[in-house]
LODREN-66000 format. One line per field, with one value per atom (N, C-alpha, C): residue in three letters; chain; residue number from 1; y, x, z. Coordinates in Angstrom, 3 decimals. Layout:
res: ala;...
chain: A;...
n: NUM;...
v: Y;...
u: X;...
w: Z;...
END
This chain:
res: unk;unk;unk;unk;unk;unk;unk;unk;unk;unk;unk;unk;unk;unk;unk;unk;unk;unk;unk;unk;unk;unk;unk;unk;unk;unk;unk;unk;unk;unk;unk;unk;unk;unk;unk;unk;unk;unk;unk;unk;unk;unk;unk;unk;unk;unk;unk;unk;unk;unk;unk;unk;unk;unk;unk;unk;unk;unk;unk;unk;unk;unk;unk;unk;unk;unk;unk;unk;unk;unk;unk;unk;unk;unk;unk;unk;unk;unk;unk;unk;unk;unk;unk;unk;unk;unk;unk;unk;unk;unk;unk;unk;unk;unk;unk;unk;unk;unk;unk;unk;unk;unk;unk;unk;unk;unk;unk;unk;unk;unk;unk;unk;unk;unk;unk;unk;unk;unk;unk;unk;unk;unk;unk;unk;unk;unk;unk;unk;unk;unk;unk;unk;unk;unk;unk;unk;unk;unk;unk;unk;unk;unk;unk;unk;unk;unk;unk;unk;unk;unk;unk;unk;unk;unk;unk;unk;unk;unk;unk;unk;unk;unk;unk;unk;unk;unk;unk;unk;unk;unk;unk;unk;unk;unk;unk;unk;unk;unk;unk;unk;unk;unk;unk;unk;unk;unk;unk;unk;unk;unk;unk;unk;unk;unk;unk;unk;unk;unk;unk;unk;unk;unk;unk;unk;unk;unk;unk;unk;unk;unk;unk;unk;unk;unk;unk;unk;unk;unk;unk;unk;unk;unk;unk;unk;unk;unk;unk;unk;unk;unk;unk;unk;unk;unk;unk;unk;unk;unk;unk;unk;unk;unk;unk;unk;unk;unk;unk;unk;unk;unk;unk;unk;unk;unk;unk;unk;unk;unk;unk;unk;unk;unk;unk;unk;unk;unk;unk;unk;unk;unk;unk;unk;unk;unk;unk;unk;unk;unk;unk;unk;unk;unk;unk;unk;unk;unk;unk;unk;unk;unk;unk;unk;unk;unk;unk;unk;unk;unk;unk;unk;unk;unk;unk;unk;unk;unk;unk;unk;unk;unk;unk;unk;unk;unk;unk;unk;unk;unk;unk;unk;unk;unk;unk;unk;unk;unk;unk;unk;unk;unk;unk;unk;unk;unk;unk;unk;unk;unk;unk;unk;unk;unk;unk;unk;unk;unk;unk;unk;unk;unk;unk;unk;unk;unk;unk;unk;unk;unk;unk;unk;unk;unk;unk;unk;unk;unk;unk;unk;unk;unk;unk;unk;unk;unk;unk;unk;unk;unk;unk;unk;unk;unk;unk;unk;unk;unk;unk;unk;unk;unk;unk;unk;unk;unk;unk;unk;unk;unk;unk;unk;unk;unk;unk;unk;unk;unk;unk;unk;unk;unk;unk;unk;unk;unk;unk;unk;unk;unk;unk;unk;unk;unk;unk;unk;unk;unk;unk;unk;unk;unk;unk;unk;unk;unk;unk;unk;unk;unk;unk;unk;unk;unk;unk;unk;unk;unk;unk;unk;unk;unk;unk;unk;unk;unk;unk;unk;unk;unk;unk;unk;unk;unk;unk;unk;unk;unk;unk;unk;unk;unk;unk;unk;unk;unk;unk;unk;unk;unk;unk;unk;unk;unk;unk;unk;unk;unk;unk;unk;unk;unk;unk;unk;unk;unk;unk;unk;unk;unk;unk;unk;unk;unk;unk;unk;unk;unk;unk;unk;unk;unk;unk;unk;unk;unk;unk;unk;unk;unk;unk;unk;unk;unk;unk;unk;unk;unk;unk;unk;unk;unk;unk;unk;unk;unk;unk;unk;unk;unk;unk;unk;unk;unk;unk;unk;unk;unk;unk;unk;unk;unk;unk;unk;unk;unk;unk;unk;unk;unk;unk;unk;unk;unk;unk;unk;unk;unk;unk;unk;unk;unk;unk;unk;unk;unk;unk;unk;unk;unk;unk;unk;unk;unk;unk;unk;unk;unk;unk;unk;unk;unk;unk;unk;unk;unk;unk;unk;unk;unk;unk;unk;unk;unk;unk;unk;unk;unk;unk;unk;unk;unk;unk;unk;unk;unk;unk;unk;unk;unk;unk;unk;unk;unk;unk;unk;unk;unk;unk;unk;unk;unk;unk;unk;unk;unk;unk;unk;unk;unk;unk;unk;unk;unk;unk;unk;unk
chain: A;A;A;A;A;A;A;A;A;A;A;A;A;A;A;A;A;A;A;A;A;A;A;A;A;A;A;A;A;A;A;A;A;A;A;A;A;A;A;A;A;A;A;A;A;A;A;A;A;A;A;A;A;A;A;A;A;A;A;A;A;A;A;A;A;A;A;A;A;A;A;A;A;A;A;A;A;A;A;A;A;A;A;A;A;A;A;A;A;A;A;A;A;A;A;A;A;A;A;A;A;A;A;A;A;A;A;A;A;A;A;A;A;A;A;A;A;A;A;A;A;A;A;A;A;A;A;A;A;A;A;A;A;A;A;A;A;A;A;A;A;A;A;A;A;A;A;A;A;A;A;A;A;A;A;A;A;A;A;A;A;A;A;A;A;A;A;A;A;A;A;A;A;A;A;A;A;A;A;A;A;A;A;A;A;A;A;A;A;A;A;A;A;A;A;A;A;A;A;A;A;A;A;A;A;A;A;A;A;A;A;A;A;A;A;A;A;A;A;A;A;A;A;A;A;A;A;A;A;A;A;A;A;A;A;A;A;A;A;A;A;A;A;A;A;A;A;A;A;A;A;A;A;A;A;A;A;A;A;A;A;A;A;A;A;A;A;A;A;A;A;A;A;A;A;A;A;A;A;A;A;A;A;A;A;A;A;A;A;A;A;A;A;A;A;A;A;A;A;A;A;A;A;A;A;A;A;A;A;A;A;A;A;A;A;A;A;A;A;A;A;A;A;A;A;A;A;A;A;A;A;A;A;A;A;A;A;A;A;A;A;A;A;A;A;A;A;A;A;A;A;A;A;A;A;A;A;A;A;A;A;A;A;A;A;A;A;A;A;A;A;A;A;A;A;A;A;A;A;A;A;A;A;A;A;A;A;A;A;A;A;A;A;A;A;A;A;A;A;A;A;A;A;A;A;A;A;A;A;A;A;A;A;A;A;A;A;A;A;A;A;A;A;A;A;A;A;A;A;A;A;A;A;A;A;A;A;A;A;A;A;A;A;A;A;A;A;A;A;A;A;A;A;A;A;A;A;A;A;A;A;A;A;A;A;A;A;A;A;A;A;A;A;A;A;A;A;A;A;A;A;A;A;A;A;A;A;A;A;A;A;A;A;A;A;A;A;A;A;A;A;A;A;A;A;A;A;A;A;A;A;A;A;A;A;A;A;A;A;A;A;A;A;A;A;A;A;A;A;A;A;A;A;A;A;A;A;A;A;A;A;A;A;A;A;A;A;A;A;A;A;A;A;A;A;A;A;A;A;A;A;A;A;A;A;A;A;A;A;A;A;A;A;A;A;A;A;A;A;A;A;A;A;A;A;A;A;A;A;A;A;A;A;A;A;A;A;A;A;A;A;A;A;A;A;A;A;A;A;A;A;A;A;A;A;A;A;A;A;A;A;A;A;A;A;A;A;A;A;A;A;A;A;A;A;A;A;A;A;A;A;A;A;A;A
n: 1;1;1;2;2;2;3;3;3;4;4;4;5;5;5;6;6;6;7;7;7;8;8;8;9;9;9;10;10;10;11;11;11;12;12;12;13;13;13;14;14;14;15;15;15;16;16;16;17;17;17;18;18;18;19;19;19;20;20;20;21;21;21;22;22;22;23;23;23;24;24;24;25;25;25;26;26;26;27;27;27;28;28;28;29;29;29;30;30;30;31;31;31;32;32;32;33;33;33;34;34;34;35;35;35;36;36;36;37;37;37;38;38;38;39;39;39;40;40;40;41;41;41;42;42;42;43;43;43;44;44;44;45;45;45;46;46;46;47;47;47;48;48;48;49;49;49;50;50;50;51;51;51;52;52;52;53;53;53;54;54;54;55;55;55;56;56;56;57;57;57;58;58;58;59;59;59;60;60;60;61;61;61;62;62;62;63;63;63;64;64;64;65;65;65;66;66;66;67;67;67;68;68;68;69;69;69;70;70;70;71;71;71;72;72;72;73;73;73;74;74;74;75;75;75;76;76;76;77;77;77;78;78;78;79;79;79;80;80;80;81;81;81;82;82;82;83;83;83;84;84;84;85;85;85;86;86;86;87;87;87;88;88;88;89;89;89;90;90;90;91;91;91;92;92;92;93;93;93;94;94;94;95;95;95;96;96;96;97;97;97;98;98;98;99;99;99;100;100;100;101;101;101;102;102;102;103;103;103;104;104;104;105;105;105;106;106;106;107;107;107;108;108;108;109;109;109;110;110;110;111;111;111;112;112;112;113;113;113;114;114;114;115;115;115;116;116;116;117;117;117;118;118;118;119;119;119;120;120;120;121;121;121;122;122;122;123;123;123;124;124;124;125;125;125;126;126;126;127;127;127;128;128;128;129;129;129;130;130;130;131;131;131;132;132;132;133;133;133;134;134;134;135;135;135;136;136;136;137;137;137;138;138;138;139;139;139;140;140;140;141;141;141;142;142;142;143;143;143;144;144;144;145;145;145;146;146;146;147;147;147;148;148;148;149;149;149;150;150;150;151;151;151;152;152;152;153;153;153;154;154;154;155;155;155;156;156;156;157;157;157;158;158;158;159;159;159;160;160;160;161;161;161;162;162;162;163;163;163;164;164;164;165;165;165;166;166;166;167;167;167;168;168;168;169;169;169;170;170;170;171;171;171;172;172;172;173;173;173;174;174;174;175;175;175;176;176;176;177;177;177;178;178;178;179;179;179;180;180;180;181;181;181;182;182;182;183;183;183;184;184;184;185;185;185;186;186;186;187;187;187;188;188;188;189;189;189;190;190;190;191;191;191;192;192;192;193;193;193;194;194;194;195;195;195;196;196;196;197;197;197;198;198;198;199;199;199;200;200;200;201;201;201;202;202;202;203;203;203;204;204;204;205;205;205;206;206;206;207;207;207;208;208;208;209;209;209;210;210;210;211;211;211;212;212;212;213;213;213;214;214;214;215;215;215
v: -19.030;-19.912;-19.363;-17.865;-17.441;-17.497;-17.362;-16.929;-18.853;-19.641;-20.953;-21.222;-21.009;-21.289;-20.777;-19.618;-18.969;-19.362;-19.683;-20.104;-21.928;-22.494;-23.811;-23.479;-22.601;-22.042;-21.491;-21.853;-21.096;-19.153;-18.912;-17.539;-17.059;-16.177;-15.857;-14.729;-15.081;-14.363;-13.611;-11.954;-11.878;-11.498;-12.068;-11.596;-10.549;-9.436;-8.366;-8.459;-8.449;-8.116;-6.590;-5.812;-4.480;-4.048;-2.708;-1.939;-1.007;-0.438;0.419;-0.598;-2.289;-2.418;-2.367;-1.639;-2.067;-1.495;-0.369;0.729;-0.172;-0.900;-1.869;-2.855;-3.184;-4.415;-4.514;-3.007;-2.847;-2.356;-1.464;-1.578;-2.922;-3.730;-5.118;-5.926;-6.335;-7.463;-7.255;-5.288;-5.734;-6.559;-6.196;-7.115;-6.617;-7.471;-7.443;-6.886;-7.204;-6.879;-6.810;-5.891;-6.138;-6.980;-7.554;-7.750;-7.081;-6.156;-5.266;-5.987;-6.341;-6.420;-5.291;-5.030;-3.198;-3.529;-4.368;-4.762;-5.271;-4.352;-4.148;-3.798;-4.265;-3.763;-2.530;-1.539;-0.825;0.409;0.095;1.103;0.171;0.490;-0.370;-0.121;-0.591;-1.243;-0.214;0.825;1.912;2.763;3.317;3.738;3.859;2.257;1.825;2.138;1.676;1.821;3.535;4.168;5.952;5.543;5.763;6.178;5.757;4.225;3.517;4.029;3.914;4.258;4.991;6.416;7.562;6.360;5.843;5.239;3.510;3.076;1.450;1.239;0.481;0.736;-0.339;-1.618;-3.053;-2.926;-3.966;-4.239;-4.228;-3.398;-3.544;-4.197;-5.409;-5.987;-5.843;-5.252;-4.998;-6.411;-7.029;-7.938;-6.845;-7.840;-7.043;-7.793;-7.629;-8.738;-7.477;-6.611;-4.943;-5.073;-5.850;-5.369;-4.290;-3.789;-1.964;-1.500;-0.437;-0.282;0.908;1.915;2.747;2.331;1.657;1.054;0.484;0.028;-0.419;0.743;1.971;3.102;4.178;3.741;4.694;3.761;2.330;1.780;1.971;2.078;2.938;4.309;4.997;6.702;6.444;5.252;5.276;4.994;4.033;3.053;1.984;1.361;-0.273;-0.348;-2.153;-2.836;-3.746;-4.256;-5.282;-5.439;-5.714;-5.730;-6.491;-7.523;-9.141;-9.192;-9.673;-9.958;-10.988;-11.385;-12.160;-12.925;-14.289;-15.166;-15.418;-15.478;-15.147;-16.816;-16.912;-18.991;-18.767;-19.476;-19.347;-19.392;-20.185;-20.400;-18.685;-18.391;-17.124;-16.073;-16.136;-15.173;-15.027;-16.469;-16.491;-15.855;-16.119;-15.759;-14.644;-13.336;-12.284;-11.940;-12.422;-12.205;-12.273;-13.164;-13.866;-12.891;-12.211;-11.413;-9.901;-9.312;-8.142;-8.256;-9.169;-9.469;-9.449;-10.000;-10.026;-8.571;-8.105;-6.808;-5.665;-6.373;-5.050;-5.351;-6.243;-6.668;-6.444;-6.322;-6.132;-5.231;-4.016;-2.782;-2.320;-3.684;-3.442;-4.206;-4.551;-4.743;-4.293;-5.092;-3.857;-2.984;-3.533;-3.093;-1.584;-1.801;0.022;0.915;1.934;3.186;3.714;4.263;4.369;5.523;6.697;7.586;7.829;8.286;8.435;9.807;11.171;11.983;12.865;13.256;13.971;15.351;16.443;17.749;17.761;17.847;18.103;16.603;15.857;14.110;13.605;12.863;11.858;11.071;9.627;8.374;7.502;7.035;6.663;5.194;4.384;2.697;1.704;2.469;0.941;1.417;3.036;3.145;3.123;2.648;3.055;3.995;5.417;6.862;7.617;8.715;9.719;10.467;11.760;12.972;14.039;15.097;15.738;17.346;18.065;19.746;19.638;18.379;18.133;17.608;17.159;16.912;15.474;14.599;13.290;12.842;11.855;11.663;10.149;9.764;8.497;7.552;6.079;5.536;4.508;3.797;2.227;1.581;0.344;-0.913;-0.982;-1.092;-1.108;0.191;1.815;2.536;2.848;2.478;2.864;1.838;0.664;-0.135;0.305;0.425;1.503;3.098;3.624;4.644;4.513;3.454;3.088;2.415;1.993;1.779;2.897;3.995;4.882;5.682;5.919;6.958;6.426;5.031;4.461;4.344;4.849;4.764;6.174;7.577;8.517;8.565;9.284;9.847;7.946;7.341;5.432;5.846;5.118;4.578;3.591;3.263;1.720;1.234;-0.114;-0.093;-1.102;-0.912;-1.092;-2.642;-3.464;-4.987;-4.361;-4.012;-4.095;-3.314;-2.916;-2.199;-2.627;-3.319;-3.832;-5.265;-5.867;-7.342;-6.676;-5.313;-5.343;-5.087;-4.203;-4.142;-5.109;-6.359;-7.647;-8.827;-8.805;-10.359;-10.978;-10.532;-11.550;-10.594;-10.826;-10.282;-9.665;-8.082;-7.605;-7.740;-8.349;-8.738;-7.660;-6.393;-5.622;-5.073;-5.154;-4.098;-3.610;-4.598;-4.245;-2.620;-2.000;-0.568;0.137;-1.216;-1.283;-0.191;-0.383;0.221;1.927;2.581;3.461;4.393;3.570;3.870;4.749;3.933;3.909;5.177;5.037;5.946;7.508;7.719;8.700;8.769;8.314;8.307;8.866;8.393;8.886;10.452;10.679;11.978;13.021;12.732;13.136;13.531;12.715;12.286;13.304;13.613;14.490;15.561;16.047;17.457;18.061;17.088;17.023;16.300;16.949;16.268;16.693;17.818;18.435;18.493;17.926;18.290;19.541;20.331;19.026;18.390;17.077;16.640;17.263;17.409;17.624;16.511;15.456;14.044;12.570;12.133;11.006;11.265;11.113;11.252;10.248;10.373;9.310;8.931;8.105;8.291;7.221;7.840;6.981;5.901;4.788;3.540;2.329;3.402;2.784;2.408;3.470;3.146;4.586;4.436;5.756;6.245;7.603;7.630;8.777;8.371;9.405;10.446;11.841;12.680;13.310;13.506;13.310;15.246;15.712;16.720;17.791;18.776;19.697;20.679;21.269;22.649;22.903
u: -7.658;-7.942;-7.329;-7.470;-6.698;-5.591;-4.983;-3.227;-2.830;-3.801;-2.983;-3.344;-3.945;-4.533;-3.731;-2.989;-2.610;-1.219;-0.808;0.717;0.774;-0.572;-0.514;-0.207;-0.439;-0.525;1.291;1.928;3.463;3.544;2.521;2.720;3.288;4.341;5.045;4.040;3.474;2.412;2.844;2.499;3.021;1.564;1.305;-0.303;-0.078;-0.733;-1.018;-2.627;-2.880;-4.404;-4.249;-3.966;-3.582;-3.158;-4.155;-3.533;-2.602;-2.066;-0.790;-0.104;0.411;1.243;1.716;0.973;0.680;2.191;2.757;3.675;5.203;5.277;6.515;6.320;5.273;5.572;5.603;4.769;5.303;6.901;7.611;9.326;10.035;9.557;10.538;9.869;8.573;8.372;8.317;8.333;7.954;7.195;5.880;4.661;4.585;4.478;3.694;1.956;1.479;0.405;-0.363;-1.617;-1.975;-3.491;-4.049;-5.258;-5.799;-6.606;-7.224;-8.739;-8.742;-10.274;-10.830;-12.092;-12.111;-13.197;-12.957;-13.048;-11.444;-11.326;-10.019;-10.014;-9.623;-9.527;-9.197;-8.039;-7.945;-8.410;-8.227;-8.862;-9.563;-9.873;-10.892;-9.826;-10.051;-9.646;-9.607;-10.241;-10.688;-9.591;-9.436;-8.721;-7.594;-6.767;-5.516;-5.438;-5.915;-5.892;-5.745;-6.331;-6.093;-4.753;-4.508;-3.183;-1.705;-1.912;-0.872;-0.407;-1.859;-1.950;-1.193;-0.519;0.572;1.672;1.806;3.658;3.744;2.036;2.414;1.781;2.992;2.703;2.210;1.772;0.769;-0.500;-0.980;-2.362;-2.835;-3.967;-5.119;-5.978;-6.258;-7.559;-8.134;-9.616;-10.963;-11.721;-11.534;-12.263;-13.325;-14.500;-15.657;-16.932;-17.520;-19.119;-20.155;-19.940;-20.541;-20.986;-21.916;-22.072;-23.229;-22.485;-22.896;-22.167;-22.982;-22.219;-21.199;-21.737;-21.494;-19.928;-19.942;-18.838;-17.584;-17.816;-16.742;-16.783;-17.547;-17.041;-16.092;-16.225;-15.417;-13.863;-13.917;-12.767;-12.114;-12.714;-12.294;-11.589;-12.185;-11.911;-10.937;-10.167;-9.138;-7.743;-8.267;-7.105;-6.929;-8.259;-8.343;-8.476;-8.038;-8.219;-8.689;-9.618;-10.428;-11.549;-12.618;-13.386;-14.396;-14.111;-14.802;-15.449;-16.809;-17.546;-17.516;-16.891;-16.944;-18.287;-18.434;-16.974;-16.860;-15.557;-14.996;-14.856;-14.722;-14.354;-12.655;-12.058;-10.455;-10.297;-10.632;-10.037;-10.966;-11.765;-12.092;-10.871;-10.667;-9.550;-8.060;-8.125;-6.630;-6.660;-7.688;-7.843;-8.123;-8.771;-8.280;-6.836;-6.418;-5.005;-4.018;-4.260;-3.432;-3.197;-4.876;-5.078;-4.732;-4.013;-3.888;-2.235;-1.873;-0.607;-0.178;-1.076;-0.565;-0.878;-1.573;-1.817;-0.945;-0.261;0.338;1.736;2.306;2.954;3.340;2.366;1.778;2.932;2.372;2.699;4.502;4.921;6.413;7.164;6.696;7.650;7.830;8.965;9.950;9.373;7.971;7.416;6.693;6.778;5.970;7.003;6.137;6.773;7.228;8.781;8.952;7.941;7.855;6.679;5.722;4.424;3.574;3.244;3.038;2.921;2.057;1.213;-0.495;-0.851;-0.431;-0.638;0.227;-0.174;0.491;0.520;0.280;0.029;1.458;2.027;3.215;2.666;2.876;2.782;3.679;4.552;5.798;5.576;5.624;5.136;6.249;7.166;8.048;8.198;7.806;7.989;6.486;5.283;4.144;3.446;3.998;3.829;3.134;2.687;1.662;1.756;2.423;2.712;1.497;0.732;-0.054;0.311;0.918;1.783;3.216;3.686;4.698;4.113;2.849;3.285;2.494;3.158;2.475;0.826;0.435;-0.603;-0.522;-1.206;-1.263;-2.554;-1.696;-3.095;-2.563;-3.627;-4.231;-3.415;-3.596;-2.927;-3.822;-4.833;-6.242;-6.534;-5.635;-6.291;-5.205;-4.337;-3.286;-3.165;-3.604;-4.045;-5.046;-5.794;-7.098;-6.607;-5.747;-5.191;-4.492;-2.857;-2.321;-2.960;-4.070;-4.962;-5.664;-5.876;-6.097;-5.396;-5.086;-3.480;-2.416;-2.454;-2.021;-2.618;-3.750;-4.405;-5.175;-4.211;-5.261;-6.333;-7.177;-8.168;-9.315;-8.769;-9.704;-10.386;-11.937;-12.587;-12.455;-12.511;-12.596;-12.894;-13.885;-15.220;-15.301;-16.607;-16.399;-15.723;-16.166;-15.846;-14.406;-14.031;-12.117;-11.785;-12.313;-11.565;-11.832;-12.972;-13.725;-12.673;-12.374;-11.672;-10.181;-9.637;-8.471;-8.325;-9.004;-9.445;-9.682;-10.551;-10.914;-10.876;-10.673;-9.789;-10.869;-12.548;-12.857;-14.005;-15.348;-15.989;-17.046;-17.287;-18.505;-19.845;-20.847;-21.666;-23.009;-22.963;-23.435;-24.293;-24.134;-24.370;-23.291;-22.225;-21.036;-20.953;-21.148;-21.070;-19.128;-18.597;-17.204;-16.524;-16.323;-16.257;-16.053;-17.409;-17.694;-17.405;-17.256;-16.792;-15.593;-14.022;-12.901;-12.831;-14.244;-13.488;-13.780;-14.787;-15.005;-13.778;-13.476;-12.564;-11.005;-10.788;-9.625;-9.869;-11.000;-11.464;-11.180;-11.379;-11.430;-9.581;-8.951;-7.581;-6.877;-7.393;-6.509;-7.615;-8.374;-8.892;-9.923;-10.507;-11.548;-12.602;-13.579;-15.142;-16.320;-15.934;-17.213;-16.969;-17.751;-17.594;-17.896;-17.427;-16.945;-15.330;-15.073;-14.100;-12.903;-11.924;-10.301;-9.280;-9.637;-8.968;-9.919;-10.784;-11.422;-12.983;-13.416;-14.088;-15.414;-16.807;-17.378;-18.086;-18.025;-18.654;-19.859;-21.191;-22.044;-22.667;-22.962;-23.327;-21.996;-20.600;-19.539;-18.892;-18.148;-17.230;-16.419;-15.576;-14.472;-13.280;-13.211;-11.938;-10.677;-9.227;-8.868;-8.277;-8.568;-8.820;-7.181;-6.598;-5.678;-4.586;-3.737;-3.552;-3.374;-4.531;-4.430;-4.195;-3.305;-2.834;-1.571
w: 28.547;27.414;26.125;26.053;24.549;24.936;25.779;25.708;25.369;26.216;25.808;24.748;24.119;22.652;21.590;21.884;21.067;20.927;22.478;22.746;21.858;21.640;21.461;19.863;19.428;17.528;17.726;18.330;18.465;18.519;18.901;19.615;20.821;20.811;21.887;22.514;23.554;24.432;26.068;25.291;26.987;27.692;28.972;29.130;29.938;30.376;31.521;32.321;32.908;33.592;34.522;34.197;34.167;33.692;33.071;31.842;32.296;33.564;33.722;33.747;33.372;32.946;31.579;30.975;29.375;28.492;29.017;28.787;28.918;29.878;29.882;29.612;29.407;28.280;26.999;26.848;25.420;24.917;26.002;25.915;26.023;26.819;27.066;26.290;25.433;24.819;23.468;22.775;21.593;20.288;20.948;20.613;18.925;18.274;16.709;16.944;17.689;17.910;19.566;18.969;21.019;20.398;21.418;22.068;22.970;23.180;24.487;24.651;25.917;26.906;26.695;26.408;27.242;28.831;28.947;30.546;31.277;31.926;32.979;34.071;35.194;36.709;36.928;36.611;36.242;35.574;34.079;33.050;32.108;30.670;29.852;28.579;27.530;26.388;25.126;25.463;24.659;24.849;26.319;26.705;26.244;26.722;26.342;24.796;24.486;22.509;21.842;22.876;22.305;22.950;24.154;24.782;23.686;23.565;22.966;21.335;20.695;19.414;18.598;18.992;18.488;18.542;19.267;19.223;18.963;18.570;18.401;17.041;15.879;14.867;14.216;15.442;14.712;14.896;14.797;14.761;16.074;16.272;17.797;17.526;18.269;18.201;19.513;19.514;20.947;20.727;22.359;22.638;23.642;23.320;24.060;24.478;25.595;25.670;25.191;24.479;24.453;22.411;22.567;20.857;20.210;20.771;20.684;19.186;18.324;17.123;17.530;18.719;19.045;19.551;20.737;20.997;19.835;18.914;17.708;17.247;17.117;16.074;16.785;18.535;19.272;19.066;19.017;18.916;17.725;16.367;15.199;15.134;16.397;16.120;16.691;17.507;18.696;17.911;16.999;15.993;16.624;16.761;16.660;15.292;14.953;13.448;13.357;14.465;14.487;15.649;15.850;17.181;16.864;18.158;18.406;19.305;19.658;20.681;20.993;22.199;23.452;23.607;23.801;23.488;21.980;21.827;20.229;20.362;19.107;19.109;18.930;19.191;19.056;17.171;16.516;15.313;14.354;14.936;14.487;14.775;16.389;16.777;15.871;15.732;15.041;13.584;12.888;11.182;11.687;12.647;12.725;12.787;13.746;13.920;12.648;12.047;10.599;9.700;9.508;8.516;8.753;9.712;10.232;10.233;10.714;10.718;8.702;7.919;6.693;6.375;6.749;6.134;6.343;7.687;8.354;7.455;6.968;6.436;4.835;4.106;2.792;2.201;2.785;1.590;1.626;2.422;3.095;1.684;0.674;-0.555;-1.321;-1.910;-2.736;-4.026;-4.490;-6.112;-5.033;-3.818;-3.265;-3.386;-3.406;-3.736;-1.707;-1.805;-0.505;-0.126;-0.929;-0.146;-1.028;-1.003;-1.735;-1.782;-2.743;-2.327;-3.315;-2.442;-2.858;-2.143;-2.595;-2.167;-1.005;0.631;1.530;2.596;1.918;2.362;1.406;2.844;2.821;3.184;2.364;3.323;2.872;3.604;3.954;4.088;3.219;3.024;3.864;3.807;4.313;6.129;6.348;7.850;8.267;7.405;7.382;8.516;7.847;8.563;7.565;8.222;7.208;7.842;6.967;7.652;6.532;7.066;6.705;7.352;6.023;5.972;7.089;7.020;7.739;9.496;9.773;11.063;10.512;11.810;11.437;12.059;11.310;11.456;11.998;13.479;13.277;13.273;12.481;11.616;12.115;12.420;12.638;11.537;11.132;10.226;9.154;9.560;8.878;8.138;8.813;8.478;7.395;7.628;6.593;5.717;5.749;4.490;3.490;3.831;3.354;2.533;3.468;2.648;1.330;1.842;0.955;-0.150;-0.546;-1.389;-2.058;-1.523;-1.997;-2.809;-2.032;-2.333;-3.377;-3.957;-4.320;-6.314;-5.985;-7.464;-7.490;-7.690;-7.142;-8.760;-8.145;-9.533;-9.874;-9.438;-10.302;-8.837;-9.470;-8.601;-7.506;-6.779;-6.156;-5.311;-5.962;-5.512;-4.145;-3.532;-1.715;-1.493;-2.627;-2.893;-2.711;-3.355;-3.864;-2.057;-1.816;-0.372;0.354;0.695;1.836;1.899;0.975;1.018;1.155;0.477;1.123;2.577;3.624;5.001;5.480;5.218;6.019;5.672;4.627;3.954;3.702;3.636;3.298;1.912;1.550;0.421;1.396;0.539;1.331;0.825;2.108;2.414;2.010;1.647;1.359;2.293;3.557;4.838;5.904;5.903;6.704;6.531;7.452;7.658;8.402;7.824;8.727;7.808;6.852;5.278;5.884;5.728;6.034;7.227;8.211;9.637;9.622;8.618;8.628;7.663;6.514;6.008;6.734;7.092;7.759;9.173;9.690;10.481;9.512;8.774;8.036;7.483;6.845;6.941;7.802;8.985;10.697;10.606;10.494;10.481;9.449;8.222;7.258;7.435;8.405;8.169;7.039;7.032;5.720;5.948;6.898;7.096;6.829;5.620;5.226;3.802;2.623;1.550;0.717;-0.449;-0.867;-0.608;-0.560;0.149;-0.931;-0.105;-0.472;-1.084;-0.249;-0.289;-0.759;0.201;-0.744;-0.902;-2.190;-2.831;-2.761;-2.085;-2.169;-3.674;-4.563;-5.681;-5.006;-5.649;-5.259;-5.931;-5.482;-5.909;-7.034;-6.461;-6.885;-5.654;-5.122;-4.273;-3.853;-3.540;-3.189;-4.291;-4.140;-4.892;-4.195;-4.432;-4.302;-4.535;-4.361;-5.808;-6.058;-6.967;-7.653;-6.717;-6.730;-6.770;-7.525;-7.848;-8.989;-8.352;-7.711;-7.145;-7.934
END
């Protein structure tokens, strides 16, 4: 039902129902983005998403019948950028899709700066890469939107509204704990999970900041 749904919206869809095919189809089809089950004959959805993640540089979206919080925060630590519980309505699926695709898209014009650079943090906007004391780091779509927002205004506040709508396109609701997830996960990611922090800054009852380089 999604692949024709999606193919009926003019999406070029390649489907798999096995995740060891996942590796050649990502060489021969060159997907903008994946969709993962984490129900598979095979392996599960989690899985695939660590494995792929180092070398695929779009958007992951986790379909799931599992609405477990636990479950979406392991798909976070993996570098998923979106996770939907089954059954998803199609016109929901797609405004995920839309909005990940624009995002992944975003920071690829010409007013960005080609690298951004903050102590021993590169992030590289138009190859959207992040290298941390020279080795690279890899980030989700979502997670490097989130960064590049950061990193982008070091030392200003900015507040969960202003980040939360650049991450999900839509206004936060004031419990979405999605926010928080990512940023602690990016934490995890540049080596900084114990404060006081090195890199982003929680200010409280504002928002995040990130802190400027004074070395």
């Amino acid at each position: 039902m999604i692949v024709e749904y999606l193919r009926s919206e003019n999406f070029d869809v390649a489907h798999i129902d096995k995740g060891l095919l996942l590796d050649n189809t990502l060489d021969t089809f060159s997907p903008d983005l994946l969709i993962l089950d984490l129900t598979l004959p095979d392996t599960d959805g989690l899985t695939l998403c660590k494995k792929v993640r180092p070398h695929f540089q779009g958007p992951i979206l986790i379909l799931t019948a599992q609405d477990e919080e636990l479950t979406e925060v392991t798909a976070l630590n993996y570098g998923a950028d979106s996770f939907l519980t089954k059954p998803v309505r199609p016109h929901l699926l797609l405004a995920h899709i839309n909005a990940q695709l624009r995002r992944y898209e975003r920071p690829r014009n010409n007013d960005s700066p080609i690298v951004i650079t903050i102590g021993e943090l590169h992030l590289y906007t138009q190859k959207r890469e992040l290298t941390l004391a020279g080795k690279q780091v890899p980030l989700s779509s979502s997670e490097f939107e989130l960064l590049f927002h950061l990193m982008s205004r070091p030392g200003q506040v900015l507040s969960r509204d202003e980040l939360f709508s650049a991450i999900r396109q839509r206004e936060y609701n004031g419990t979405d704990r999605s926010l928080d997830m990512r940023i602690s996960v990016l934490r995890r990611k540049l080596e900084d999970t114990r404060p006081p922090y090195k890199y982003i800054k929680t200010v409280r009852c504002n928002g995040y900041l990130f802190l400027p380089d004074n070395s």
